[in-house]
C-alpha positions as CSV (number, residue, x, y, z in Angstrom):
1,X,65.5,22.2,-118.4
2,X,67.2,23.8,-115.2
3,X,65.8,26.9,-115.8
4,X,62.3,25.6,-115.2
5,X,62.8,23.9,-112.7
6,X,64.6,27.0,-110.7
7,X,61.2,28.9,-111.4
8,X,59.2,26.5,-110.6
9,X,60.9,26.5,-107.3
10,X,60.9,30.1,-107.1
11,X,57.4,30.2,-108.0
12,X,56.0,27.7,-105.7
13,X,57.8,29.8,-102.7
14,X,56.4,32.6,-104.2
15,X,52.6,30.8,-103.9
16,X,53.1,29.9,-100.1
17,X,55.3,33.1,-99.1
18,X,52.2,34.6,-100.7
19,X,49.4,32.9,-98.9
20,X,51.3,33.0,-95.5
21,X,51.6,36.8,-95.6
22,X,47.6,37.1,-96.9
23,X,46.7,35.2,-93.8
24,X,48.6,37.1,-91.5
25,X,47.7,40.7,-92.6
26,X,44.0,41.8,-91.3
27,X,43.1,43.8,-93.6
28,X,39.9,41.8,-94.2
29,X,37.7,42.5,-91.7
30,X,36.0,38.9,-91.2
31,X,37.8,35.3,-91.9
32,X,35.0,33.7,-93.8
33,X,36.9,34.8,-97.2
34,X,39.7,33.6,-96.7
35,X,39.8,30.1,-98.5
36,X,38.4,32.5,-101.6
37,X,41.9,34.5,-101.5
38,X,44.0,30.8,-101.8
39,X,42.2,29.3,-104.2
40,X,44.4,31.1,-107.0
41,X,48.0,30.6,-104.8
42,X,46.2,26.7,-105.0
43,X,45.8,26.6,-108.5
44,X,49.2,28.4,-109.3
45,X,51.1,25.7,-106.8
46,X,49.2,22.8,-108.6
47,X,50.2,24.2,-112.1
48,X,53.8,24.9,-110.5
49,X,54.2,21.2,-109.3
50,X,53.1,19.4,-111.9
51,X,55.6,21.3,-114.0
52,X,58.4,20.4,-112.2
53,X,57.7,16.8,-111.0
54,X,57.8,16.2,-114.9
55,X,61.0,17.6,-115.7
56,X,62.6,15.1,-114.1
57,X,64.4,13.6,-110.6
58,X,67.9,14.9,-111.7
59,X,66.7,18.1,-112.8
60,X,65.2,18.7,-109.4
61,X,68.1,17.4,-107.6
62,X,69.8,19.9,-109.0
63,X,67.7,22.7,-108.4
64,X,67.3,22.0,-104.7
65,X,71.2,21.6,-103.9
66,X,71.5,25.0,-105.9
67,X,68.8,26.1,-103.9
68,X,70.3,25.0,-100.7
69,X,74.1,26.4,-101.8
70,X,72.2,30.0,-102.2
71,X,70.7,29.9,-98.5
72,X,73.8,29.0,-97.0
73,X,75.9,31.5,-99.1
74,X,73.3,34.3,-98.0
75,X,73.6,33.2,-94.4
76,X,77.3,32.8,-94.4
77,X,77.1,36.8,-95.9
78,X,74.9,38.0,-93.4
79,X,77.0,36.4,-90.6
80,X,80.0,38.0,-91.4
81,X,78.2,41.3,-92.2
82,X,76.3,40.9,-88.5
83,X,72.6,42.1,-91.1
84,X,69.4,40.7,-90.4
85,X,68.5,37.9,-89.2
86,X,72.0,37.9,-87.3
87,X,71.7,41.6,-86.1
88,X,71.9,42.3,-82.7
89,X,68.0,43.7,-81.5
């Protein structure tokens, strides 16, 4: 049941990070479609949440504080390396 719930994470991120970088490209020449290009990244985060909200509160407890060790593991890496985003410009 862990497993699901660390895609599901992973898969709603995936659905925003997705979204956000649709919106800020222009490649479309006017705005007026872009509620058209969401709706799937909509869909898939509905589908994504509902999943994981029914696996239950200790599975997703779970999934966020291994979640939150993996950040902070990746940061503490990249500080000691001096990579991005603690690189100097």
């Amino acid at each position: 049941m862990l497993i699901v719930v660390r895609f599901c994470w992973q898969f709603l991120a995936q659905c925003v990070g997705g979204d956000c970088s649709a919106q800020a490209s222009h490649r479309w020449p006017g705005k007026r479609f872009t509620c058209a290009l969401s709706l799937p990244a909509i869909i898939a985060f509905v589908g994504w949440f509902y999943i994981m909200v029914n696996s239950g509160l200790r599975f997703i407890a779970i999934g966020l504080g291994l979640m939150m060790f993996g950040i902070l593991a990746y940061l503490l890496r990249s500080y000691r390396g001096h990579t991005w985003p603690f690189e100097q410009a």
